[in-house]
C-alpha positions as CSV (number, residue, x, y, z in Angstrom):
1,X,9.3,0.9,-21.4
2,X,6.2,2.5,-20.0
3,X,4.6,-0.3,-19.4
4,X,7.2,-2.4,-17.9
5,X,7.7,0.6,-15.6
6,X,3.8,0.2,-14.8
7,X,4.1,-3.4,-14.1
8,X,7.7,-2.8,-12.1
9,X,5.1,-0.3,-9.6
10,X,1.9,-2.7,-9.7
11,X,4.3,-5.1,-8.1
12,X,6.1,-2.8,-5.6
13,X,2.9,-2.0,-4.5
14,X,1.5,-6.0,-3.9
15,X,4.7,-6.4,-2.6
16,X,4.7,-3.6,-0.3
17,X,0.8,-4.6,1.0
18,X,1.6,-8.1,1.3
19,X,4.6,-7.3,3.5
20,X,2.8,-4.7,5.8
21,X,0.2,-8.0,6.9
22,X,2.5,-9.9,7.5
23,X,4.7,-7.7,9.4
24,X,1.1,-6.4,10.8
25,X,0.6,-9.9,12.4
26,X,4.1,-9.9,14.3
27,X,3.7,-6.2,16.1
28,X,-0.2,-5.8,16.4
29,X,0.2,-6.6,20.1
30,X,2.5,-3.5,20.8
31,X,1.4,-1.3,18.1
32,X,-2.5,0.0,16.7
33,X,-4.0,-1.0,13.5
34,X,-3.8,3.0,12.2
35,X,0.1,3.0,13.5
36,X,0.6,0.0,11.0
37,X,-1.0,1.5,8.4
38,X,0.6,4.8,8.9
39,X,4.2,3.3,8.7
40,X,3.6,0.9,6.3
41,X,2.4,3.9,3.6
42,X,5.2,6.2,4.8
43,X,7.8,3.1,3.8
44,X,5.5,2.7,0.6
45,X,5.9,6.4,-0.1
46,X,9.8,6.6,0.9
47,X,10.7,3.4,-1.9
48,X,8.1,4.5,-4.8
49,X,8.6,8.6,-4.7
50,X,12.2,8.3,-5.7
51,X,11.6,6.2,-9.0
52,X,8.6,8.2,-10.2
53,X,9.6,12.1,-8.9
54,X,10.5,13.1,-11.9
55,X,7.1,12.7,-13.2
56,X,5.4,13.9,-10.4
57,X,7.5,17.4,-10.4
58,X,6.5,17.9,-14.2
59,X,2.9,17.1,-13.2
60,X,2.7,19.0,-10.2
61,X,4.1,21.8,-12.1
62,X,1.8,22.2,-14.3
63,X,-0.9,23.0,-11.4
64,X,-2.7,26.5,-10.6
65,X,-3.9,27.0,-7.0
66,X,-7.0,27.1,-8.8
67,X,-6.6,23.6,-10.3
68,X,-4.7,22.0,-6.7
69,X,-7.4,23.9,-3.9
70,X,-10.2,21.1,-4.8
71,X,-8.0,18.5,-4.6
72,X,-6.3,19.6,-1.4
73,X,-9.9,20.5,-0.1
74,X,-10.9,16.6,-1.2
75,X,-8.2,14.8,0.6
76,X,-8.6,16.7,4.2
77,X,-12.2,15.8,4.1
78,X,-11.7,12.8,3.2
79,X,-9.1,12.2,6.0
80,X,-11.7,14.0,8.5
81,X,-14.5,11.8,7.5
């Protein structure tokens, strides 16, 4: 089951960044490259939370601040740079 759910996401995720160029093509005259982007992760993240929350709450709970600060501290630079 495990890995049919991994394959089930793998292809979500192709799917999902094969749609977002093609739809990319159609609106790049009214909209930016970043506003693309942006949208087309926020629709990513709206369809593959839901099927995998469970596991992220049970993972997520198992964090300190300790354990979470570097990894916040990680992505905002990484964002920033």
């Amino acid at each position: 089951m495990k890995r049919f759910s991994g394959m089930l996401y793998l292809l979500l995720g192709f799917a999902l960044a094969g749609t977002s160029a093609v739809a990319a093509r159609f609106v790049s005259g009214t909209l930016g490259p970043f506003t693309i982007t942006a949208a087309s992760l926020f629709f990513a993240l709206l369809l593959l939370l839901p099927l995998n929350a469970r596991a992220l709450a049970r993972y997520l709970r198992g964090f300190t601040f300790r354990a979470f600060f570097p990894l916040l501290l990680q992505a905002a630079l990484g964002i920033v740079l």
